[in-house]
C-alpha positions as MATLAB code, in Angstrom:
seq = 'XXXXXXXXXXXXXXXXXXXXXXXXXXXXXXXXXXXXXXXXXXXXXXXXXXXXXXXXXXXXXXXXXXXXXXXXXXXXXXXXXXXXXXXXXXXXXXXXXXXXXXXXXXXXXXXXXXXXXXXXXXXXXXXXXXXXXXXXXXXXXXXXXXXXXXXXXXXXXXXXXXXXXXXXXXXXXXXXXXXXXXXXXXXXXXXXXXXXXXXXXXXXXXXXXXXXXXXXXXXXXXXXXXXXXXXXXXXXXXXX';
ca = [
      20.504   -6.138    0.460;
      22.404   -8.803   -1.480;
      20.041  -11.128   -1.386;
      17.189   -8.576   -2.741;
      19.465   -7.179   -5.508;
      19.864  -10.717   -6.971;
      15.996  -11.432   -6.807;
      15.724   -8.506   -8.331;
      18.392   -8.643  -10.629;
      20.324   -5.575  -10.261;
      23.689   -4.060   -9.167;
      23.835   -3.295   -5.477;
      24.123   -0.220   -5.845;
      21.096    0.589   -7.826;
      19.014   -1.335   -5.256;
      20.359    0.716   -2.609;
      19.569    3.823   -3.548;
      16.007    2.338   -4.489;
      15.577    1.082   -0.981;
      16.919    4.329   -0.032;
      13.885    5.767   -1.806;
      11.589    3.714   -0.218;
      13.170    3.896    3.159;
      12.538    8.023    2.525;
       8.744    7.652    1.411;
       7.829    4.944    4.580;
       7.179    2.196    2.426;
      10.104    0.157    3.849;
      11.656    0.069    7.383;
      14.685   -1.479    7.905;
      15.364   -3.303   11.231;
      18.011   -1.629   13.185;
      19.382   -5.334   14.652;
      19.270   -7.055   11.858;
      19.130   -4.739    8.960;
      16.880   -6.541    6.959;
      14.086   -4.398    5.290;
      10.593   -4.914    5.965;
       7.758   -3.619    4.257;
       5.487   -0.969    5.883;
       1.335   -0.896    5.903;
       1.677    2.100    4.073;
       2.908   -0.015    1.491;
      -0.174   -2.871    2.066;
      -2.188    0.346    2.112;
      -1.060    1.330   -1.457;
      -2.399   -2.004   -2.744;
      -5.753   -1.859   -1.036;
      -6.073    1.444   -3.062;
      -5.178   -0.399   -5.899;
      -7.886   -2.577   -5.474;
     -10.457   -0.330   -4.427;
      -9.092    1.985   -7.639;
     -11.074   -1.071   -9.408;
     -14.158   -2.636   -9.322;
     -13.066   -5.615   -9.046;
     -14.189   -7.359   -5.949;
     -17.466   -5.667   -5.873;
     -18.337   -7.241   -9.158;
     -16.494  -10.105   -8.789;
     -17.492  -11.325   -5.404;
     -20.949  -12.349   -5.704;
     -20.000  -14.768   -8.123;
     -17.438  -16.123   -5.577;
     -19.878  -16.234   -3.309;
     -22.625  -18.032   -5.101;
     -20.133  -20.867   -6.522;
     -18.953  -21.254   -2.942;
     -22.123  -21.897   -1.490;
     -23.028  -24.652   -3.887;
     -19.750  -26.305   -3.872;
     -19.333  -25.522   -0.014;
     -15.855  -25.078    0.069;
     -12.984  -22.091   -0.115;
     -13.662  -20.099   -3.875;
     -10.488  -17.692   -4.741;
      -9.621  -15.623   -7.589;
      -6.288  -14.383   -8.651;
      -5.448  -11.362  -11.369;
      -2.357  -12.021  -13.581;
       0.065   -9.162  -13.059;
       2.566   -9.613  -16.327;
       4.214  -13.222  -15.165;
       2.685  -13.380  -11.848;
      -0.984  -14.973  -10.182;
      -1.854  -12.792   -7.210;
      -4.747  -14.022   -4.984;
      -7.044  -10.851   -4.204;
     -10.011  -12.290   -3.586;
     -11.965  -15.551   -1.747;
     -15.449  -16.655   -0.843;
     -15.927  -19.272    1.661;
     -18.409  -22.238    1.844;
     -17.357  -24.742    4.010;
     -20.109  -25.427    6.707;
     -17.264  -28.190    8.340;
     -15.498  -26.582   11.358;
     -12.334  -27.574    9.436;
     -11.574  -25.128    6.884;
      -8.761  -23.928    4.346;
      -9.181  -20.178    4.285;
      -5.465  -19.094    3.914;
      -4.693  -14.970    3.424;
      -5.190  -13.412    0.191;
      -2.279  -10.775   -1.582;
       0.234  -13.989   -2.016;
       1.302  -15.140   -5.479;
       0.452  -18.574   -6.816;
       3.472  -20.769   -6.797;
       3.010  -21.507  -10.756;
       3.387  -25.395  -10.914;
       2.343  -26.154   -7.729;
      -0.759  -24.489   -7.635;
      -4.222  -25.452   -9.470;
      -4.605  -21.701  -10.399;
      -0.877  -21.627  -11.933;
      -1.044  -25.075  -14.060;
      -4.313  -23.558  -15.358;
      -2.641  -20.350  -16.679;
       1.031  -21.762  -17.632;
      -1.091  -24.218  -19.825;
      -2.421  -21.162  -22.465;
       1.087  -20.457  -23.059;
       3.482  -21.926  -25.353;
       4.713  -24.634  -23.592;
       8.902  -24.057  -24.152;
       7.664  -20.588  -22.561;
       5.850  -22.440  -19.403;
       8.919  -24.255  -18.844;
      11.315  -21.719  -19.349;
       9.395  -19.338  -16.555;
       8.785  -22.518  -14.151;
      12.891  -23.166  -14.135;
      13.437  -19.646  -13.712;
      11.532  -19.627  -10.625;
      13.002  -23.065   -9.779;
      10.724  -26.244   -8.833;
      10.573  -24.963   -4.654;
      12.116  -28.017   -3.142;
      11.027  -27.918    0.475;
       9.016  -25.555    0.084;
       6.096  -27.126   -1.854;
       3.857  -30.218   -0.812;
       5.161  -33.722   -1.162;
       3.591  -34.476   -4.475;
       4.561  -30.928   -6.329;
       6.538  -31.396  -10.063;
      10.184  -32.109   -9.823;
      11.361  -32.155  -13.759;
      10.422  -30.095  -16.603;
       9.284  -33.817  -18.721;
       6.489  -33.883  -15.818;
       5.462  -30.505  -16.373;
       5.196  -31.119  -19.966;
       3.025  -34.030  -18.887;
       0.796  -31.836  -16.821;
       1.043  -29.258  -18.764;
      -0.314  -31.206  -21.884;
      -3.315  -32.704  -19.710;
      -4.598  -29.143  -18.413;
      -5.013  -28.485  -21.908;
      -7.025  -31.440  -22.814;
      -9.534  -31.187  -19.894;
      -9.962  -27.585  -19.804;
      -9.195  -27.223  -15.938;
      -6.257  -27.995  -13.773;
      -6.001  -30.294  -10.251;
      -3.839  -30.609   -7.505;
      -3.692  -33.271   -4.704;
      -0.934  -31.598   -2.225;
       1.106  -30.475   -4.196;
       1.348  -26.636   -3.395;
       0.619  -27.807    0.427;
       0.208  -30.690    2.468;
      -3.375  -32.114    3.058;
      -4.888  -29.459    0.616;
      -6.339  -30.349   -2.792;
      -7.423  -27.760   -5.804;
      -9.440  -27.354   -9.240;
      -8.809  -24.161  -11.305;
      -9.289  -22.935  -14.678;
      -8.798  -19.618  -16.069;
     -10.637  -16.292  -16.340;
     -10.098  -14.623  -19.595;
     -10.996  -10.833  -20.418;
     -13.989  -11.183  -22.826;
     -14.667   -7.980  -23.299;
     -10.560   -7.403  -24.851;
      -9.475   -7.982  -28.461;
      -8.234  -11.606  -28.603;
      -9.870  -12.391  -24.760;
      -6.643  -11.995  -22.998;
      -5.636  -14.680  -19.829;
      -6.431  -11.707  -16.966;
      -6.795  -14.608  -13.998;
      -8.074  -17.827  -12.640;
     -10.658  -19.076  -10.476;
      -9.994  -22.384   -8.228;
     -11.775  -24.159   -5.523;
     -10.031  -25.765   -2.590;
     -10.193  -27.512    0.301;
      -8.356  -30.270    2.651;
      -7.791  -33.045    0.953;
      -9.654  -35.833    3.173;
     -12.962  -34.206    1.839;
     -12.006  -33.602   -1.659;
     -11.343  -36.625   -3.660;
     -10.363  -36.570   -7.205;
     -13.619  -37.481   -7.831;
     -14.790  -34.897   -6.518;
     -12.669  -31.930   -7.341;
     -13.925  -33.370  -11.152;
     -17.335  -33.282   -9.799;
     -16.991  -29.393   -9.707;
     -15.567  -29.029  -12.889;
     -19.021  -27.895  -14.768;
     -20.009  -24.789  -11.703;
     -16.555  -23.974  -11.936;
     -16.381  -23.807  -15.723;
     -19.164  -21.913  -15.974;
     -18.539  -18.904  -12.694;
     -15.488  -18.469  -14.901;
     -17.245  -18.302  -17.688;
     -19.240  -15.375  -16.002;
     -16.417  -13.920  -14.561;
     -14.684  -13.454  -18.244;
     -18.006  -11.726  -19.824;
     -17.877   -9.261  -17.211;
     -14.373   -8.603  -16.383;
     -13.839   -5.290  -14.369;
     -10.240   -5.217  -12.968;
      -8.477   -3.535  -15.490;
     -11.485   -0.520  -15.458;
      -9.356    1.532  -13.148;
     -11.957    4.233  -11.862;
     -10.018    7.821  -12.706;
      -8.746    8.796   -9.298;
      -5.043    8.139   -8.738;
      -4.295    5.357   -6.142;
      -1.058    6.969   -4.948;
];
């Protein structure tokens, strides 16, 4: 409980009696050995409603589909929830028996990610830092060629910005290599950041120069994706 309460930021006791809430409405177990808590599929459940309280991934997913049939590799979108990228939806294409096609409903690790270097590159860039060093740079528990220092940050920060579109070459992972750029809200007042778009694959098939080479289908399912935007439409039924 420690450990959660400092994640979260809050006195012990206040995250006890939260858990105790959740405990109460079967959204957390906690394990009678070890006493850790553990979510619950009610709560998994609660987020599939969320989804479905959208119409998100029926709109969305065509145009997932067709950009990952002409790149033929994986296709994934993530929504930005406030300072997070959460991967809700994925197309694949790759007609290789090898193939990346990891499970959606995880946040993007922010600086390691294609998708996250995309997004933290709209934002001012003391801001992109600050949230990265928050979060810390992940030590073991990004790819061997992930950012170590704020100064290269700034560096990749600075040339997301000039090409329009972000790459990495394992950095979030070993052996897998990304493109991403971002998805903006069209339809809002001053076309809000609401998500990206990246394509991915193992990194024996995709090449720098070819990750570059799907810059312009990329660009423009984005593109598509932003005139259309649907997941903040919530439908008017309650998801809880």
């Amino acid at each position: 409980m420690s450990l959660i309460a400092q994640r979260l930021s809050l006195p012990v006791s206040a995250t006890h009696r939260l858990l105790a809430v959740l405990v109460q409405k079967r959204y957390v177990r906690q394990d009678a050995i070890s006493e850790r808590y553990r979510p619950t599929m009610l709560l998994a459940a609660l987020g599939l409603r969320l989804v479905e309280n959208t119409s998100l991934t029926e709109t969305c997913q065509p145009i997932l589909e067709d950009l990952a049939q002409q790149v033929e590799e994986l296709v994934r979108l993530a929504v930005r929830e406030d300072e997070d990228l959460i991967w809700v939806a994925k197309a694949q294409g790759a007609k290789n028996s090898i193939r990346y096609d990891p499970i959606s409903g995880h946040r993007a690790t922010l600086h390691a990610t294609a998708m996250g270097k995309a997004w933290l590159s709209t934002l001012d860039e003391d801001q992109a830092v600050s949230l990265v060093e928050q979060l810390g740079y992940g030590g073991a528990l990004v790819g061997p060629n992930a950012i170590r220092s704020s100064a290269e940050l700034r560096e990749q920060l600075r040339l997301t910005r000039e090409r329009g579109f972000a790459i990495v070459e394992e950095e979030a992972e070993i052996g897998i290599s990304a493109i991403a750029c971002i998805v903006r809200d069209n339809t809002a007042p001053k076309r809000p950041v609401v998500g990206a778009i990246s394509i991915g694959g193992p990194s024996f098939r995709l090449s720098r120069e070819r990750l570059v080479g799907f810059r312009d289908p990329l660009l423009e399912a984005a593109r598509h994706l932003s005139d259309i935007w649907p997941a903040r439409r919530h439908k008017s039924r309650q998801v809880a």
